[in-house]
VEXTIPA-352588 format. One record per atom (N, C-alpha, C): residue in one letter; x, y, z. Coordinates in steps of 0.05 Angstrom, whole numbers, plus 5000, padded with zeros to 4 digits. Example, Ala and Ser with C-alpha at 12.3 -4.5 7.8 and 13.67 -1.06 7.14 Angstrom:
% VEXTIPA-352588
A526448865156A524649105156A526449345156S525749555142S527349795143S525850015157
This chain:
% VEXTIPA-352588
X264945611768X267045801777X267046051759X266946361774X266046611759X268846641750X269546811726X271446911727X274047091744X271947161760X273347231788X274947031800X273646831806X276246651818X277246461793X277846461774X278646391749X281446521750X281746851745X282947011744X285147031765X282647031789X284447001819X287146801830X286446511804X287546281816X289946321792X289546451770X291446401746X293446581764X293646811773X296047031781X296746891810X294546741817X296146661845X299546441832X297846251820X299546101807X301846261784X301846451776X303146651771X305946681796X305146741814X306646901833X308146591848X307146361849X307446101863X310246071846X310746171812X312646101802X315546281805X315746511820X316646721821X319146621842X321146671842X323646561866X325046801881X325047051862X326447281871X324547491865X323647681883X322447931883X323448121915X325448171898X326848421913X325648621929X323748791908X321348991907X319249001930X319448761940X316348671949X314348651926X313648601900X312348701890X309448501895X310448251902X307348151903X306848071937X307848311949X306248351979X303848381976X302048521954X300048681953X298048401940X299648191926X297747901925X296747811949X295247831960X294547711992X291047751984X290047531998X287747542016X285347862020X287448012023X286048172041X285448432016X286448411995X286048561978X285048391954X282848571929X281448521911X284148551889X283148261874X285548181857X286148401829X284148491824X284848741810X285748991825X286349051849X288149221864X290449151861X291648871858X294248771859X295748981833X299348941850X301349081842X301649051815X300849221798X301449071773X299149031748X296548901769X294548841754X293049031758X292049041717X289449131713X286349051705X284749141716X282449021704X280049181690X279148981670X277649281651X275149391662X274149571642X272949671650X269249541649X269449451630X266249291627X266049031633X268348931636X268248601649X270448641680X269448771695X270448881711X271948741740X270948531739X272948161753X274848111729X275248081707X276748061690X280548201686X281948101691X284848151685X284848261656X285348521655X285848571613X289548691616X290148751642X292748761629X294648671665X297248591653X298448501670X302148611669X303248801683X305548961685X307348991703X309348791706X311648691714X313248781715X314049021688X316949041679X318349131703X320949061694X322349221709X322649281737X322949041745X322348911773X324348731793X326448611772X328548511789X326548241793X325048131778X323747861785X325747621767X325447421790X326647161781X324846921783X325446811759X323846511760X322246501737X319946361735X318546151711X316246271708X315046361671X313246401681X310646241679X308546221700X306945921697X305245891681X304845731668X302745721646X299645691651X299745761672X296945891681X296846231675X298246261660X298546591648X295646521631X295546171615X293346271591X289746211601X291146211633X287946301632X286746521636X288546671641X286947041642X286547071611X283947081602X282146991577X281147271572X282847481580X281747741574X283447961575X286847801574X288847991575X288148081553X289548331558X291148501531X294348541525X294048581546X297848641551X298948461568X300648361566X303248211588X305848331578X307248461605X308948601606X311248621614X313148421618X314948271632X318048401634X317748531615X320948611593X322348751618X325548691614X327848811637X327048701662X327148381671X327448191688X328347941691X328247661701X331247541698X328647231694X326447291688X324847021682X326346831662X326446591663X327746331659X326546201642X327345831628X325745721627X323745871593X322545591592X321045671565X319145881570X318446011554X315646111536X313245881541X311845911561X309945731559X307345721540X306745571522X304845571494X302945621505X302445561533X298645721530X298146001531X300646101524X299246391511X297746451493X298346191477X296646131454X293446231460X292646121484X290546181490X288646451498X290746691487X289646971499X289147051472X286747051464X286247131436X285547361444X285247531465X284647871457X287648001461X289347741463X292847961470X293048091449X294148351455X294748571443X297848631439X298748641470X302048731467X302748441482X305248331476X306648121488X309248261494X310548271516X313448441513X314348231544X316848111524X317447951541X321047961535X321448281534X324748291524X326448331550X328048201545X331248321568X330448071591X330347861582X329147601607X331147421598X330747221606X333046951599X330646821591X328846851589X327346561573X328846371544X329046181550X330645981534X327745791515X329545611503X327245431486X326545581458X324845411447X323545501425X320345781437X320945961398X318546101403X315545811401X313845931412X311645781414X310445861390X309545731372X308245721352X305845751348X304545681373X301645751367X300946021391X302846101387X302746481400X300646611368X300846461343X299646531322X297146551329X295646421345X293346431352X292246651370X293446781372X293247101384X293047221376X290547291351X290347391324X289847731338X289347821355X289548101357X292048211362X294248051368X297048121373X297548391351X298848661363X299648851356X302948871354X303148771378X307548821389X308348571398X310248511385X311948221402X314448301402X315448261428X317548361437X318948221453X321748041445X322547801449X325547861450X325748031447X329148131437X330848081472X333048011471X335147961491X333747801501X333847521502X333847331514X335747101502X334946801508X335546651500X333646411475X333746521462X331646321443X331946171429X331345921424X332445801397X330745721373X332045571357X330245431339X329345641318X326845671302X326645811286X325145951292X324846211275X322046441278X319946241264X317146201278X316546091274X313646191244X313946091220X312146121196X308946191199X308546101226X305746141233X305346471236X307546651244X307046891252X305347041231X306346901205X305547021177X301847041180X300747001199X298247011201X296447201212X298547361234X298247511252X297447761239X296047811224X294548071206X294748341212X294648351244X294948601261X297948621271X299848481262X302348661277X303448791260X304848971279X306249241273X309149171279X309549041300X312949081312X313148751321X315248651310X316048451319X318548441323X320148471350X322848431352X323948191370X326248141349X327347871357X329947881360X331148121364X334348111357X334848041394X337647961389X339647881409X338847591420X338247331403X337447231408X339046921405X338646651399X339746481384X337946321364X336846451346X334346371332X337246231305X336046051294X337145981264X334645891256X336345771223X333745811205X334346001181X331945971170X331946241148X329246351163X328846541144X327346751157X324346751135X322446631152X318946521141X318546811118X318846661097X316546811073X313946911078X313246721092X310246811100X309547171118X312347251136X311947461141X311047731127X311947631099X311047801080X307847931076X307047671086X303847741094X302947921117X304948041129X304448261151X304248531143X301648571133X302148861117X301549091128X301549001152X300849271168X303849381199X306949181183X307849081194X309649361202X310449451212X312449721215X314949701215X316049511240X318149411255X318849081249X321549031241X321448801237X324648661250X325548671274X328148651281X328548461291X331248241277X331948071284X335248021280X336348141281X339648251283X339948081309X342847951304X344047831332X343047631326X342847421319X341147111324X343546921295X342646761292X344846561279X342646461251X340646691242X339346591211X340746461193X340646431174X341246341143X339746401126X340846301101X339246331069X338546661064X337346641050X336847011039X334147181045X334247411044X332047571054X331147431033X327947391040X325347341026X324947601007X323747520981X323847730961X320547840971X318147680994X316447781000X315747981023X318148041027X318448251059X318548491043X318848491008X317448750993X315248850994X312948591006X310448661004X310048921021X311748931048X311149061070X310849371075X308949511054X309749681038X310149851077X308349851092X308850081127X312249931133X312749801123X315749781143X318150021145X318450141158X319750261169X322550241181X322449991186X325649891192X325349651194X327949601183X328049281188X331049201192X331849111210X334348981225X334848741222X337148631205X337348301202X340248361213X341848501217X345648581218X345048241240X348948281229X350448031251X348647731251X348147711221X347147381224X348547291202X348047021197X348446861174X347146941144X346047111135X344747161117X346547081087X345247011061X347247021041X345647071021X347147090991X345247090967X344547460967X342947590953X342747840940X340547930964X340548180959X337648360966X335648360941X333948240953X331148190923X330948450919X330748520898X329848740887X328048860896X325248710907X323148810917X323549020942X326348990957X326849240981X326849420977X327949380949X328249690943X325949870935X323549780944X321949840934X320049950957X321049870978X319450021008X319750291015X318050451001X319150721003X318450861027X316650781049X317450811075X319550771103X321150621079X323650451100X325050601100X325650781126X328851011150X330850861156X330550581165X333250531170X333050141163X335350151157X335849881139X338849741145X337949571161X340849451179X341049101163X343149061152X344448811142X347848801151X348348981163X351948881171X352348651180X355148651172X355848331185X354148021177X353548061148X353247791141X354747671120X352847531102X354247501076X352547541051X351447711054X350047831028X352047881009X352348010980X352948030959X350748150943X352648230923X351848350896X352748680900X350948780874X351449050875X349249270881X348349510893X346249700894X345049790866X342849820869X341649930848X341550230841X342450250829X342650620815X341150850831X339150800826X335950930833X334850890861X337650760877X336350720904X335950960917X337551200923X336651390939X333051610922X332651380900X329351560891X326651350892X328451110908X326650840909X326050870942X327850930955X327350970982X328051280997X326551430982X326051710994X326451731025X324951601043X326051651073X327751501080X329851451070X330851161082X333651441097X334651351123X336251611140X339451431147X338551121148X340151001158X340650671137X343250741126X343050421105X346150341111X346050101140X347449991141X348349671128X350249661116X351149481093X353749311097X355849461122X358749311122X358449091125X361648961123X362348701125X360548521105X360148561089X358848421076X360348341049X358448321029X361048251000X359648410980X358248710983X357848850967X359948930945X358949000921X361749230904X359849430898X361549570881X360949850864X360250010888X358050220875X358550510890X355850430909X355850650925X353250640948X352450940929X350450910919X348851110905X345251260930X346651440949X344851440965X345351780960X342651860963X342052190968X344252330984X345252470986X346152641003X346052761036X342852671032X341852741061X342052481086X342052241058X341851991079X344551941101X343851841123X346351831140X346751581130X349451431124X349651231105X350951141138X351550911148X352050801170X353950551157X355450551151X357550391137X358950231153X359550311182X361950191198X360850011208
């Protein structure tokens, strides 16, 4: 069996799981048209029967998605985000080792993250935010060498939050605000010298800011409200974090002064 009908049978079974499509959007799945014509799907350019990307969003789709997703063995992208899909995260995504972007935000998917999504060592973007999730972020991500953005906020994740992420050094985006964590920022999310923002607000957090944050001198905006962190700022923070635009801190159990540049928008409320 060619990859042609490999491909063909995974999106059929794709679409077999689907309950609501408003849109019409998979009229254009039929018989009579070449499965890389279909609504949505793309196929590349040198493996040219091959599925490399697959784009859903924003579609008013309801239902499951089938885990015959992990046999298109040549995605890049799956694109789901702002639709009403259900039901777990099925693990054989595991099995798309050329995935690139995963964006599966604004869905109801429930259950645990799948853990061996780690095995998607080209992964760039995971995008998981507004749904239903539980259980923990899972330690394996710490492997994922190539991401940039991982967002997890609005979610019901607990737990503390994997040390191992620290190993993401090419990491930019790190948001997981809204979810029910514990224990304390990892003193190795210093490593991350590209991060650029990082969002933990509105969880369980406790214990200090490691010293090492203060040390990300690419980090603009810096969200911790609404937990239970403590202690006090460090003096030298507005010459430790030169771009930092946005350092949100309330409700928390900070003292002393907020020692920030002048220019920074301090976001307090």
């Amino acid at each position: 069996m060619g990859g042609n009908e490999t491909d063909r049978l995974a999106l059929l079974a794709i679409k077999a799981q689907i309950k609501q499509d408003p849109h019409n959007v998979f009229s254009s799945w039929n018989e009579s048209i070449h499965f890389c014509s279909w609504h949505g799907v793309s196929c590349g350019r040198r493996h040219q029967q091959r599925v490399t990307r697959l784009d859903l969003q924003s579609q008013e789709l309801a239902g499951s998605l089938s885990p015959h997703i992990g046999n298109l063995s040549f995605l890049r992208e799956l694109d789901l985000q702002n639709n009403s899909f259900s039901n777990k995260i099925p693990p054989e995504i595991g099995n798309l080792r050329r995935l690139q972007v995963l964006s599966l935000e604004h869905n109801s998917f429930s259950g645990p993250v799948p853990h061996n999504i780690s095995y998607c060592s080209n992964l760039i973007y995971i995008y998981f935010g507004f749904n239903w999730l539980v259980g923990k972020i899972p330690s394996e991500f710490g492997s994922l060498s190539k991401l940039r953005r991982i967002v997890l906020q609005v979610n019901n994740l607990r737990g503390e939050i994997p040390p191992s992420l620290g190993n993401l050094s090419s990491l930019q985006v790190l948001a997981a605000s809204k979810n029910y964590l514990v224990g304390s920022i990892p003193a190795s999310l210093g490593q991350l010298k590209k991060l650029t923002f990082l969002s933990l607000g509105s969880n369980n957090l406790s214990g200090t800011i490691p010293p090492s944050i203060y040390n990300l001198s690419a980090l603009d905006a810096f969200y911790i409200e609404t937990n239970k962190t403590r202690g006090s700022l460090p003096s030298d923070l507005g010459n430790t974090l030169p771009n930092l635009q946005i350092f949100c801190i309330s409700k928390n159990q900070f003292f002393g002064s907020l020692p920030l540049s002048p220019g920074t928008v301090q976001r307090v409320g």
